[in-house]
N, C-alpha and C positions, 0 to 999 in steps of 0.2 A: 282565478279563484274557483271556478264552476268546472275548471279542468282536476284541480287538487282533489274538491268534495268530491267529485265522483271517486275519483282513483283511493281515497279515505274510505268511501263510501262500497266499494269493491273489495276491497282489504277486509274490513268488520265484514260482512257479507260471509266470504272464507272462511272467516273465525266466530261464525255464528253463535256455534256451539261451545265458543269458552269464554265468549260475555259473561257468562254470569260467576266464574269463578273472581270475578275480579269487584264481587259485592264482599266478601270477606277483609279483601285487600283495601279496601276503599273505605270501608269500617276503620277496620285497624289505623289506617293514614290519618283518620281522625282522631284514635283516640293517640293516638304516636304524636302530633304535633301539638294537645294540649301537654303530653307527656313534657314535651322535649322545649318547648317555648316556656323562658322564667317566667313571665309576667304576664298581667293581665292584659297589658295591654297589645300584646304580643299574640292572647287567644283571639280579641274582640276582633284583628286585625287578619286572622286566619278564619274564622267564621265570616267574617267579609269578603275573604278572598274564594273561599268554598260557596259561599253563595251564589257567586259574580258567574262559577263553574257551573252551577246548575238554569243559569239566565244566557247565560254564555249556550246552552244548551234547548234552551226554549227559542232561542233565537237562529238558532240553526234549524232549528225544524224538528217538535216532536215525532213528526213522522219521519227522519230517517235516523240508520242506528249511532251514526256520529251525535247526533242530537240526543236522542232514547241515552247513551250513553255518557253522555257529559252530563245531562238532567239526574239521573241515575247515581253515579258517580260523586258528584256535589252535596247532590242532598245525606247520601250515608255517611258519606266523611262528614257532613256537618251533623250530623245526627250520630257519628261517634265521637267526636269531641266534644259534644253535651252531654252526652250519655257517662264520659267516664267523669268530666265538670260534676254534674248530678251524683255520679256517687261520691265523691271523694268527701261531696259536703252532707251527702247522707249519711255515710258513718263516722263522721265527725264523733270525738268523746274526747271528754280534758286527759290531761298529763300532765303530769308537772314540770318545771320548770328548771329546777338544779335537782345536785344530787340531798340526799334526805336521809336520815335513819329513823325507822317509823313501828308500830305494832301493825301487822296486817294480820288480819281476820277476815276470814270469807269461804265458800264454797269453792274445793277443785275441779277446773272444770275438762282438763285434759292433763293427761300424764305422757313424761316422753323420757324415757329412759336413756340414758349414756353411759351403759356400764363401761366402757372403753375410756372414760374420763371420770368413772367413779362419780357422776350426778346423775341427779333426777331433774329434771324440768317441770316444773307445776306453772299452768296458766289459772289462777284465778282470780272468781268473781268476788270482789271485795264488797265487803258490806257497809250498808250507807251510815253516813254521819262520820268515817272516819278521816274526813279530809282528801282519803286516796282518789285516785282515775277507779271506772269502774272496774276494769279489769287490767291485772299487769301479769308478767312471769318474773318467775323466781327460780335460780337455780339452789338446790340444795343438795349435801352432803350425801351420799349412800351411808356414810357408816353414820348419821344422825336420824336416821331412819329406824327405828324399829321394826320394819315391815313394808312389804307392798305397801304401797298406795293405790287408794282406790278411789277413780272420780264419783264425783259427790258427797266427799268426804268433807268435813270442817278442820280448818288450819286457822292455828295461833302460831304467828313466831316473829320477831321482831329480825328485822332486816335493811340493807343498807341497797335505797331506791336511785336508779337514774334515769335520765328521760331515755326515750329511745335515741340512737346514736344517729347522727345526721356520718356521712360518707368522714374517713377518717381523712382523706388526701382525693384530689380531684380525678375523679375514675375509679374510688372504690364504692366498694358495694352500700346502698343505701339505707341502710333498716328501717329509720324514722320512715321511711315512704311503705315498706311492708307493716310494720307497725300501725301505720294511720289505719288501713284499710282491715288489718287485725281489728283494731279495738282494743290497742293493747297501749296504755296509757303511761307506762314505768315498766322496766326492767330492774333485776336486782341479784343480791347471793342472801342467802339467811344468814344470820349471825350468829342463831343459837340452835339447837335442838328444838325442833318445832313439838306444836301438840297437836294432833291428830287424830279427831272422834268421828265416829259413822256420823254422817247426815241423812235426810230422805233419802227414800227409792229414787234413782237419778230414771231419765228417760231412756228410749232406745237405743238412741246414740252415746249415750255412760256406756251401755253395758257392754255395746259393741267395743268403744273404746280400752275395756277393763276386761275384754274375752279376748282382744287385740296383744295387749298386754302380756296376759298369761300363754299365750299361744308363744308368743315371741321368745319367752324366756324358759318355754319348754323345747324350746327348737335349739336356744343355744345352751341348753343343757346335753343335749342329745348327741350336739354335733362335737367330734374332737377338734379344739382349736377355733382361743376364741376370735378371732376374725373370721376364720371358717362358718361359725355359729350365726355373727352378725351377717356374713351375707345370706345364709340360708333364712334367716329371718327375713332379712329382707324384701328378700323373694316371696316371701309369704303373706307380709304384714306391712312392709314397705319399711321396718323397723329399721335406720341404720344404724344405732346409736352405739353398738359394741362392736362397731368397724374398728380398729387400732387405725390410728394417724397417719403413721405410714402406709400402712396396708391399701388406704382408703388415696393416699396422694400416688402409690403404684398405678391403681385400677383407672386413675383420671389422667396420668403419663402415659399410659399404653390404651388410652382412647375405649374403657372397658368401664367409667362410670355408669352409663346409661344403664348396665346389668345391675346398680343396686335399684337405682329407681321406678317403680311399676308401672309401667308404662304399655304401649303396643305389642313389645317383645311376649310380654308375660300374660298381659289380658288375649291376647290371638293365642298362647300356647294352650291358655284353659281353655279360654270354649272354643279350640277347633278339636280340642282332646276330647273333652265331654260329648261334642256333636259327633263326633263320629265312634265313639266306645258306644252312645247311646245307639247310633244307627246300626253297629254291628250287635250289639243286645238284641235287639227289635228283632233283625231281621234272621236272627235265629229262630222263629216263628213263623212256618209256614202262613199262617191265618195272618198272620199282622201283615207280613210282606206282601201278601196279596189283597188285603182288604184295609191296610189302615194306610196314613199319608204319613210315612215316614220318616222322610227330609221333615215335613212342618213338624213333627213332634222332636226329634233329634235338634232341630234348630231351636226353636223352644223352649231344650233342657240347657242349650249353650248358652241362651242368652240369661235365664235364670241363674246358671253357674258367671258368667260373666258379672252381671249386679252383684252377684254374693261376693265375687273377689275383690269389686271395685270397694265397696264397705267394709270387708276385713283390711284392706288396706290402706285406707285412710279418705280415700274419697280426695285424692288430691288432683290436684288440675289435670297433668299427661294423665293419669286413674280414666279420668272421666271422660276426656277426649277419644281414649282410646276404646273406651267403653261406648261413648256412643258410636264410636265409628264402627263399633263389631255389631252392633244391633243393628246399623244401617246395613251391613254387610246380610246378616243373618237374615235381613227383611228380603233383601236381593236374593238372594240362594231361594227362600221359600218362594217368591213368584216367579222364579224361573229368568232374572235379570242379570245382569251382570253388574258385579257388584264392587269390585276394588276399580275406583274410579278418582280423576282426581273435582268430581263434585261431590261425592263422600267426604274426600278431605275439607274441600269449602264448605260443606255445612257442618264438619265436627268445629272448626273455627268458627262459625257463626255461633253457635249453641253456647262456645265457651267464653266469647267476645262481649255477646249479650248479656250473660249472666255475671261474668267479673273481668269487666273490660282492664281492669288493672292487672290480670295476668299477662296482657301481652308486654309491660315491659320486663316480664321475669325471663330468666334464663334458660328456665323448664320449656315454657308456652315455646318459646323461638326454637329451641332444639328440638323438639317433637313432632312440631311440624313441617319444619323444615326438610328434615332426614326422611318425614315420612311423603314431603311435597316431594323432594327430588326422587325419591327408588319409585312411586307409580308414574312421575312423569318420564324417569328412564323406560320401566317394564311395556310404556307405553306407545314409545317411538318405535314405527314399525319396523325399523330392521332390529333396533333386540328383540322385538315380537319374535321376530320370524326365525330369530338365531335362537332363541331360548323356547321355542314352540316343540313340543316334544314330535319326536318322531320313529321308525325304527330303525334304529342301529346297535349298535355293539355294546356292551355294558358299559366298556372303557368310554369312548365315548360320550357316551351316554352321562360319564360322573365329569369325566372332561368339560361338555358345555356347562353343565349345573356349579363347576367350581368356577369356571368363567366368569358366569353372571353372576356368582355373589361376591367375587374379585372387583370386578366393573364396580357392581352397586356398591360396595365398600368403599372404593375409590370414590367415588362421585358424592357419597353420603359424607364423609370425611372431607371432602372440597363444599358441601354444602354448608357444613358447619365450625369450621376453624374460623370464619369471619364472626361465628357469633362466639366461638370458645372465647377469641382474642379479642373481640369489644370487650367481653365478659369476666374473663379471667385472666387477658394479658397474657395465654398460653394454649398451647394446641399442640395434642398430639402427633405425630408425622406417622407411626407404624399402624397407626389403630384398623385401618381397613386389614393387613395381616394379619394381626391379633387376632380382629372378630372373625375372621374365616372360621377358626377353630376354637373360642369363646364364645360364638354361640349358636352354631349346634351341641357345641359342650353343655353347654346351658338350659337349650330347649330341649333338648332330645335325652339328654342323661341328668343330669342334676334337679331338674324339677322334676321331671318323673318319679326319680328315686323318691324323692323328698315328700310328694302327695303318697305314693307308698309305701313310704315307712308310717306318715300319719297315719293311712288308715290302717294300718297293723299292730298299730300303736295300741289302738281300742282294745284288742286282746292280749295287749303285753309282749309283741309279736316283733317289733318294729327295728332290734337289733343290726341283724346283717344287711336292711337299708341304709339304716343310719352309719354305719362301717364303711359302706360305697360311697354312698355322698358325700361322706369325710374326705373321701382319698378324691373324690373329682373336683370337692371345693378347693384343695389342697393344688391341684395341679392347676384351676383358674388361677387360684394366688400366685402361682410359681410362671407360668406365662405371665403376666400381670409384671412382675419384676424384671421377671427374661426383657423383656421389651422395655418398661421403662428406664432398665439399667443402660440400654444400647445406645451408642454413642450418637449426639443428636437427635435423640427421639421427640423431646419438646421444641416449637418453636415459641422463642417469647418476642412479644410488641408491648412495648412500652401504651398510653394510654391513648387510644383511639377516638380519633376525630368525629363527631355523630357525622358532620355529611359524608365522610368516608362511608362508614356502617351504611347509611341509608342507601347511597350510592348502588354499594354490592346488594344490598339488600334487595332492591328496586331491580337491578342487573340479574341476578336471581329468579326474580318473579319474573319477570319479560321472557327468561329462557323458557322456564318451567311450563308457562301458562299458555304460552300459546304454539300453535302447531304448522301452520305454514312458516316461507323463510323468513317473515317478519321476527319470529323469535332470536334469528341473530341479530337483531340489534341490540339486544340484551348483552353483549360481551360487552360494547360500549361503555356504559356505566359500570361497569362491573372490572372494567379493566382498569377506570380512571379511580373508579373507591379503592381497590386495591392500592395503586400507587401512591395513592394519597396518605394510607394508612403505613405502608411501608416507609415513607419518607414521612412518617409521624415523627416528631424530635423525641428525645427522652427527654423527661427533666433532672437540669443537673441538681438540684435540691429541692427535696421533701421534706415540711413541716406537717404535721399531725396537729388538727383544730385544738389540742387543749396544749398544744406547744412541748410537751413531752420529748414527743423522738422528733428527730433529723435523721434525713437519710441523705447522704453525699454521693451520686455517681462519679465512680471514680475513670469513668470510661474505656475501664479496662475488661468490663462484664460484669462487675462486679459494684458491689453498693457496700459505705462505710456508717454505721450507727453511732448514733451520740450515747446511748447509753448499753453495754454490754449488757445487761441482763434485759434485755427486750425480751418479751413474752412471744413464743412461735407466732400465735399470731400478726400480732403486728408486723414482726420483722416478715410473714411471709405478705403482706399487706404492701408494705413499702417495695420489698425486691422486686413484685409483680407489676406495679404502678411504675416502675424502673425500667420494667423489660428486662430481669437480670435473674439468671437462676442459680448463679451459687450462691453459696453461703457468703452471709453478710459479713464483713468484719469488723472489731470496735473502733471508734476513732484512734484511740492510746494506740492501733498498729500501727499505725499509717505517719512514713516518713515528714510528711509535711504537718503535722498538727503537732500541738503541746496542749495536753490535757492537766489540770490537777482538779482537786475530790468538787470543787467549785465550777470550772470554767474549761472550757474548750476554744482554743482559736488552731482553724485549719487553712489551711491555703488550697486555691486549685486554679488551674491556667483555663481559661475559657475565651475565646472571642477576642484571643490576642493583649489578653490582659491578665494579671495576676490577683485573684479577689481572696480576702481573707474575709476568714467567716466565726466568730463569736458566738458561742451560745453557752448559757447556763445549763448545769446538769445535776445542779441540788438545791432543799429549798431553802437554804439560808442566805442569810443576806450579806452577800462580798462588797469588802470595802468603797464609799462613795468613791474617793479619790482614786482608787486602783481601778474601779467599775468605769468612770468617768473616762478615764486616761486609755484603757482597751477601748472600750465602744469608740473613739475618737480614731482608734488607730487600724478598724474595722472596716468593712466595706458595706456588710451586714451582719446586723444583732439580732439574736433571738432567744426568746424565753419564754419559761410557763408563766411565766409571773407579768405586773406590770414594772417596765424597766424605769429606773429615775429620768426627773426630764433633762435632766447632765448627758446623758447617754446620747449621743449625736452620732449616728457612725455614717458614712460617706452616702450611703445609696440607698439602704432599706433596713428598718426597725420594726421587727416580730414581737410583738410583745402580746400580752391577755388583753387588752382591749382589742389592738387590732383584731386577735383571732376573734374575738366577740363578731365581729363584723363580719368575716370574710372566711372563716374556718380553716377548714385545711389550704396549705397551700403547695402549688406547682410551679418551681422558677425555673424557667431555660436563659439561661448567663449567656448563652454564646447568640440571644435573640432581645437579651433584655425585657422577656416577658412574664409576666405572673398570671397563672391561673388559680380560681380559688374554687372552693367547695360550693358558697355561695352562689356566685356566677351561675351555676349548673343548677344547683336547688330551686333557685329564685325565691319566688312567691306561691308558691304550691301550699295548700293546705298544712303541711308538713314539716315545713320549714321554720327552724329555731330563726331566720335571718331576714326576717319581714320585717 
């Protein structure tokens, strides 16, 4: 034992110097297992066990770092699972409970435009006495619109309210959990032509929001082509809303979403543009270059231009992460430090962990960091140091290594993040590292340049033959964007992913990233075993939607069969993704083995060496007891939006509107005889319709 602590004790020693990146990681670990534990009982049981880590560590000896570092370690992880516990019950606010049709009246408090879907988005604060949650959104019509909208404005308009949506099928996306931490109490559509009167002067943030606005929809005025339009907004304002659907499912097959979202990419192209246009300003100025401090003034205008971008564009999570990490940066250049570090990155995560520990389980927080953990702790390993460290040679050359390393980092960046695409979205790009070779210098170097100089030309009615380029280069991002995602296997899809898989790679991840001696190959370990895990994840052979609606049948062929043909894009892209299946769905009525009429569906499918027939309703009337009776008998599983008679007996499993009450959405694998439900994964969280 006295032999191990040392050689422990030797090891940490070595890696003196990246202890402390692993206070982010140890946060997050806490707020990640009240995330991911349903119940209560299940936190008091993980604060127990983090505790036992930080005694377990007193016990070892605060004086050395195996101790220092379990003590350490314990207490933050315990101190982020109370931390994100504390918030979820601080912003606690009602909502209601079924759906409703109601009069709302209240103050708007944010506006989100979706010209590409012909809506508007209004979040508003509803006014007291009417029964309603304090605050809900509403989506409404652009043509019932007489005009902009402008926040802080008064709305009347009677509308049709639902709670926020708990995950539709187990592994999709979970609103009611962004909702709780919103404050957004009902979701809804208008039913009629709202009314719409000035209110008070709104605060700083109205008008940013409402300058936000205007800016966005003079930019897609400007630009030819309107998805052209919506990214160049984008890029500005973070606006994406007049993406067309397609356009916008190209850009995330070919590994080129991260170009609408404002992020590191964009806040580093403003203020390393400003600091140095400023520094070459200045030093136009004999007197200034010799008598004033340059760098600290040029760095000073970056970071001022940095804040102004993060607040014209919305002030959203990656916005701010990347924003503090350029002023950490900008602070390092002014004292002469070196600055892209990966302890920059640990404390941009701390900053953002601390203040809304609920963004780490979004998709945004995990992509941004991730892509931005892996490129500094590649650029950091000394042989790409030393390969990508400039030297003199040949021009050729010279473009040779520089296409290298951002070949390398693409690769590596895109191996960073497909474990979080496919937790997340069930899908991952394979070409995106090629893309972005030429997507973003396209981006940094031509496309937002143009774009900041056509605005300012704009002011004198000048701005024309910018906006003319920028058309033609938004026009050829779209056009690679297609190129790639049209190519044969360019997505791969996984069906829905196991969290210890996820955690696994994730953990395997960090162990590489973090630390620097050969300790950090133990990191393939884990990382090799999540993988496997996840790849040998089952698909489910049937999806049930919590309000019993659609079924989705994998038909094992790649492909997924719907109970009802007119399923809305959404959902059906909902179910294929949670399938692991990306083509086009098709209706039950194709499908050799089923007999559908305007009432009832029964389909057959061979699983697990058995032949199971499957029954479900697909309208709301009510089919005959004795005919109802005699199917469900003849069934193996029944399912329906409604509650089914208590005649309906079918061999194995009965879907009906109470069970889904209970259990939501559901995932069956036939050839394992298992169900998973929505529930299950929800639990007991604040948030949860299923406490």
């Amino acid at each position: 034992m006295a032999g191990a602590a040392r050689r422990i004790e030797a090891v940490l020693e070595a890696e003196r110097d990246q202890l402390a990146l692993w206070l982010p990681v140890a946060l997050g670990a806490g707020i990640a297992l009240w995330l991911a534990l349903p119940r209560p009982a299940g936190w008091y049981a993980a604060m127990a066990l983090l505790g036992g880590v930080a005694l377990l560590g007193l016990a070892v000896g605060p004086g050395t770092r195996l101790g220092r570092s379990l003590l350490a370690g314990g207490l933050v992880a315990l101190a982020g699972l109370l931390l994100i516990w504390f918030r979820a019950d601080w912003v606690a606010s009602p909502r209601i409970d079924r759906p409703r049709v109601a009069e709302v009246a209240g103050r708007i408090e944010a506006v989100e435009r979706l010209p590409a879907r012909e809506l508007v988005r209004l979040t508003i604060a509803t006014d007291p006495g009417l029964l309603l949650p304090p605050r809900l959104r509403l989506n409404i019509d652009e043509a019932d619109l007489a005009g902009p909208v402008v926040g802080g404005s008064r709305i009347v308009v009677r509308a049709r309210l639902l709670p926020p949506a708990p995950p539709a099928v187990p592994g999709a996306y979970d609103y009611a959990r962004a909702a709780w931490f919103a404050g957004i109490g009902a979701t809804g559509k208008a039913l009629d032509r709202p009314r719409i009167a000035a209110g008070e002067a709104g605060g700083f943030l109205l008008w940013l929001a409402d300058a936000r606005a205007r800016l966005s929809q003079h930019i897609e005025a400007r630009v030819a082509g309107a998805s052209a339009g919506g990214i160049a907004a984008s890029l500005a304002t973070g606006d994406q809303g007049a993406i067309a659907e397609e356009d916008a499912e190209a850009l995330r097959r070919a590994g080129l979403a991260h170009l609408l979202s404002v992020s590191g990419l964009h806040v580093s192209a403003v203020v390393g543009g400003v600091l140095l246009l400023t520094l070459r300003l200045l030093a136009l100025s004999p007197a200034l270059a010799l008598r004033a401090p340059l760098l600290l003034i040029a760095a000073g205008a970056g970071a001022v231009a940095g804040i102004a971008y993060t607040l014209l564009s919305g002030a959203q999570v990656p916005t701010i992460r990347s924003c503090v990490a350029a002023l950490l940066v900008l602070a390092g250049i002014a004292m002469g430090r070196e600055a892209i570090t990966l302890r920059l990155v640990a404390t941009g995560a701390l900053v953002v962990l601390l203040l809304w520990p609920e963004a780490l389980a979004g998709p945004s927080f995990q992509l941004s960091f991730a892509a931005v953990t892996a490129l500094v702790a590649l650029l950091d390993h000394p042989r790409v140091a030393a390969f990508a460290a400039r030297r003199e040679e040949r021009l050729a050359a010279r473009w040779g290594r520089a296409i290298a390393v951002m070949l390398l980092s693409g690769l590596l960046i895109e191996a960073a993040l497909a474990p979080i695409a496919l937790f997340h979205f069930h899908k991952s790009g394979l070409y995106g590292a090629a893309a972005n070779i030429v997507a973003i210098p396209l981006t940094t170097f031509v496309i937002m340049p143009l774009e900041a100089l056509a605005l300012l030309l704009d002011v004198a009615g000048l701005g024309g033959p910018a906006w003319w380029l920028a058309s033609h280069a938004l026009a050829l991002l779209l056009w690679i964007a297609h190129r790639v995602a049209d190519a044969p296997g360019s997505v791969a899809m996984l069906p829905t992913m196991a969290w210890g898989a996820f955690a696994l790679m994730v953990a395997g991840g960090l162990w590489l990233a973090l630390w620097r001696t050969k300790l950090r190959r133990w990191g393939l370990a884990p990382l090799a075993v999540g993988a496997l895990w996840a790849l040998a994840s089952p698909a489910p052979d049937l999806l049930v939607t919590g309000d019993g609606r659609h079924v989705a049948l994998a038909l094992g062929d790649g492909r997924v069969a719907l109970l009802r043909e007119r399923t809305g894009d959404y959902m059906r892209g909902v179910l294929s993704e949670a399938a692991g299946v990306d083509a086009e769905p098709l209706p039950f009525d194709a499908l050799m083995q089923a007999r559908c009429s305007a009432d009832l569906c029964l389909a057959e499918i061979n699983r697990g060496g058995r032949r199971w027939r499957i029954l479900a309703t697909r309208s709301p009337y009510l089919v005959d007891w004795r005919r109802m009776t005699r199917a469900c008998a003849a069934a193996d599983i029944a399912i329906s939006e409604r509650r089914l008679p208590r005649g309906c007996n079918p061999r194995w499993l009965k879907i009906d509107r109470p069970l889904l009450a209970r259990t939501g959405g559901l995932s069956v694998d036939l050839d394992r005889g298992r169900i998973d439900s929505v529930a299950a994964h929800v639990g007991q969280h604040p948030w949860s319709v299923f406490r």
